[in-house]
N, C-alpha and C positions, 0 to 999 in steps of 0.2 A: 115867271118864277119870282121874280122883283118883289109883286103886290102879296106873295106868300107870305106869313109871319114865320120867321126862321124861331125853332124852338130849341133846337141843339146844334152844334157841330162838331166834330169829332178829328181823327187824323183822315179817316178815307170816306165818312161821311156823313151826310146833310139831315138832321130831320125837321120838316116844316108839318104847319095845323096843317089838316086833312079837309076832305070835303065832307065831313058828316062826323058829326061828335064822337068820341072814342077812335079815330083813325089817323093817323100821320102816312106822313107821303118822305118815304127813305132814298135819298140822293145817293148814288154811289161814284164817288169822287176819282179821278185820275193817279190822286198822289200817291208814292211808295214810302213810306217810312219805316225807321227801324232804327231800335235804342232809343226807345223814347223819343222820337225828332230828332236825334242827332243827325240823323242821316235822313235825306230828302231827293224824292226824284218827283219829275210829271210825265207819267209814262202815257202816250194818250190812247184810249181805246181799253186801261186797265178797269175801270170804271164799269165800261159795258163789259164785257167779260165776267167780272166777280158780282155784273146782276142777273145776269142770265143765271149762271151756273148755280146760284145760292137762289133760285127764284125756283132752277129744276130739283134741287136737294130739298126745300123747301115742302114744295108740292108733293112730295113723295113721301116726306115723313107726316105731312097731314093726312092723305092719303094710306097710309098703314096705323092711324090712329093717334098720333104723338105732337099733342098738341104745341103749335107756334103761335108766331104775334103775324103769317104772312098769310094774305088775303087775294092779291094778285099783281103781276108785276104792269106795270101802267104804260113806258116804255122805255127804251133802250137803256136810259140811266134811274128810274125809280120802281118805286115799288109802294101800290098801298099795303100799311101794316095798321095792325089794330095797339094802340096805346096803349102800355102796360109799364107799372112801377119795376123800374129794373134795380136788379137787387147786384150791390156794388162790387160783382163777385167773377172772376175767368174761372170757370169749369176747366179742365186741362183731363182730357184721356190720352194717358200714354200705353201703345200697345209695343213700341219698340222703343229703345235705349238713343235718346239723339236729343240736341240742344244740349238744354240746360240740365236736364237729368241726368246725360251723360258727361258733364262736367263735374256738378255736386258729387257724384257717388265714382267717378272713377270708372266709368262704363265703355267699353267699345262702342262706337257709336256703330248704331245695325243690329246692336245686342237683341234677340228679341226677350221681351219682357217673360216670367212664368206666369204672369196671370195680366191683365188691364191693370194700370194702376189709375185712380184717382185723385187730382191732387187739387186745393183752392188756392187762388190766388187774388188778393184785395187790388180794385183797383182803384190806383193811385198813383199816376204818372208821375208824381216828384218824390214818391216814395220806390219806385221803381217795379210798381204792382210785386210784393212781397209775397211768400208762397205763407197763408195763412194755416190753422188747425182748426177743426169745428171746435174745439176749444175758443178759439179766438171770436170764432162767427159768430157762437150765442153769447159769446161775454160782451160784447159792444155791440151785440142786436140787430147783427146786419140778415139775418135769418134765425128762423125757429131752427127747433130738434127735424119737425114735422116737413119742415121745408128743405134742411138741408139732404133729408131721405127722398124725398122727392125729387130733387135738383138730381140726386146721383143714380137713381132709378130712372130719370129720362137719360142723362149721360150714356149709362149702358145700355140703353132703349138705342140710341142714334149712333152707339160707336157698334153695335151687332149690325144694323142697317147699313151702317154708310162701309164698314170693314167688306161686307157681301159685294154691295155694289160698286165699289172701286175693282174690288178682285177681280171680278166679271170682265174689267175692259183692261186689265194688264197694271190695275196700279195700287200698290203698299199703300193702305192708311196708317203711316208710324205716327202719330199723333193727331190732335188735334182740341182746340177751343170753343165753347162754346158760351154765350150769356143768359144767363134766363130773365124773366119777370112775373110778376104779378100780375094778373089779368083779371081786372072785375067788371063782376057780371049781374048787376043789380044787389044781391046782400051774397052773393058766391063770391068768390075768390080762386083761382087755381092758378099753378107754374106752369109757365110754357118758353119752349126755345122763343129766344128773343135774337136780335144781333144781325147775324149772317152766318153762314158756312162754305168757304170759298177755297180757292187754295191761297189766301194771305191768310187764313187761321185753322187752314191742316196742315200738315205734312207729308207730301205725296210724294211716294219714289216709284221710276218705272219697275215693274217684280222682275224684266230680265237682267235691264243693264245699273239698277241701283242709280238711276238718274235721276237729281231733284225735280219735282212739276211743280215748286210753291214760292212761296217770300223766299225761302233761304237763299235763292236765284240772287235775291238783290242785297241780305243781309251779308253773303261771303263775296259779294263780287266776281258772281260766277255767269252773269251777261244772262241774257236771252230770258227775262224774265213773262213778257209777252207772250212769249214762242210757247213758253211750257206750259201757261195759261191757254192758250191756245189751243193745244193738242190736247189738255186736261176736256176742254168742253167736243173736243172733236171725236174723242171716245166714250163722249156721253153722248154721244149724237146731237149733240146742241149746235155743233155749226160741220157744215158739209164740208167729207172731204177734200174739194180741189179749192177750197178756198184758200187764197193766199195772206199774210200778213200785209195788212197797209197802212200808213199814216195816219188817215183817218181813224181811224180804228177797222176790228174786225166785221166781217160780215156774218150775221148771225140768222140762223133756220127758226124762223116764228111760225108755229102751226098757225097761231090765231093773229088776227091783227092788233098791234098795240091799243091797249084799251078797253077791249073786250071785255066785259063782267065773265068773270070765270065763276062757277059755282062749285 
C-alpha cells in the first residue's frame, strides 16, 4: 500500500492511482466521525463492513442500469472505481422528517415526508457543508442547468431502488446521501453515483421497533454502532447469520474470492 501514490483522503476514506489509467483503488477506513471532526472514534472492522455493503448496493444499481464510478470490490477494505471529476456537491433524499430537516422546520422526527424531498448541500467542511439552491450551483459553476437534472433524476433513480430494497428485509430508508461525478469517456461525458452508499450516509430505522441501523449510533451516543452495521449487512445476506461480532472485525460471505475480475 506504501509504494501506492495516495491521491486523496477523506474522514473514512483513502483514494490512491489505480492499476490502469482512468481507475483509483478506494480505501475504506475504520474511523467514525461526526460534526465535522469534532467527534472521532476507531471502530475496527467499520471499514470492512461499509465496503462490502456499498460494494453490494453498488452492483445492484449498475446492474438495473444506473450508472456508478464502481467496477469491483478488490478486497476486504478497497474497491477498484473508475476516476471521475466529482462535482462538489451532497445529493441529500429525504423521505422521512429526521436530522437536520427536522430541526430547520420544526418536524417530529419520524414525520413521514408528502412526497421525497430533494435538497443540495456544498461541500465544505469549514463552512459546515451549507444546504445550497440550484440558484447558487449555476452562479458559482459548480454544475450546469443539464447536470443539476441529471444528478436528481439519478437521486430518484436510487432512492425508488434502495427504499424497495431495504423494505424487503425490515428496514426504513428515512434519508440518505449521495456524491456524483463526471465520468469521461474519450469526447462523452456523463453523471454517475460517485462516493459510497453505506449506513454512515443513509438513515436506516428497523420498520418494527424504529431502531437506528446507521452513524446516528455514534452521533447521539447511542453505543452499538458496529452491531447495527452488522445486522444492516446480515439482512442483505452479506454476512451469515450465526456469525458473531469480533475484534478483528466482522466475518463476511464472499461468493467470489477477493480479486476476482467481475464483469
Amino acid at each position: 500500500m506504501n509504494r501506492r501514490r495516495r491521491i486523496y483522503e477523506g474522514k473514512a476514506k483513502i483514494l490512491y492511482e489505480g492499476p490502469e489509467p482512468g481507475t483509483l483503488i478506494q480505501f475504506f477506513k475504520d474511523e467514525a466521525t461526526a460534526f465535522d471532526g469534532k467527534k472521532y472514534e476507531v471502530l475496527d472492522g467499520k471499514g470492512v463492513l461499509n465496503n462490502r455493503i456499498s460494494e453490494y448496493l453498488f452492483e445492484h444499481l449498475n446492474r438495473i442500469g444506473i450508472p456508478t464510478h464502481f467496477i469491483r470490490r478488490l478486497n476486504m477494505r478497497e474497491q477498484l472505481i473508475r476516476e471521475v471529476e466529482i462535482i462538489p456537491l451532497e445529493i441529500v433524499v429525504r423521505n422521512v422528517a429526521a436530522g437536520s430537516l427536522a430541526k430547520r422546520l420544526g418536524l417530529e422526527e419520524g414525520t413521514v415526508l408528502p412526497r421525497s424531498i430533494i435538497e443540495f448541500y456544498y461541500k465544505a467542511d469549514a463552512l459546515h457543508d451549507p444546504m445550497v439552491s440550484e440558484e447558487h450551483i449555476t452562479a458559482f459553476g459548480w454544475a450546469s442547468p443539464q447536470e443539476i437534472d441529471d444528478m436528481m433524476a439519478l437521486a430518484i433513480r436510487v432512492n425508488d431502488f434502495l427504499s424497495g430494497l431495504f423494505l424487503g428485509v425490515g428496514i426504513q430508508l428515512v434519508d440518505f446521501k449521495i456524491e456524483c461525478g463526471r465520468l469521461f469517456e474519450g469526447e462523452m461525458m456523463r453523471i454517475v453515483v460517485a462516493d459510497e452508499i453505506s449506513p454512515d450516509s443513509c438513515r436506516l430505522w428497523d420498520v418494527t421497533t424504529q431502531d437506528k441501523m446507521d452513524k446516528d449510533r455514534f452521533r447521539r451516543d447511542l453505543g452499538g454502532l458496529l452491531e447495527a452495521y452488522q445486522e444492516v449487512a446480515r439482512r442483505l445476506g452479506i454476512m451469515n447469520e450465526n456469525d458473531t461480532p469480533k475484534a478483528s472485525g466482522p466475518v463476511l460471505v464472499s461468493s467470489k474470492p477477493d480479486g476476482e475480475t467481475r464483469h
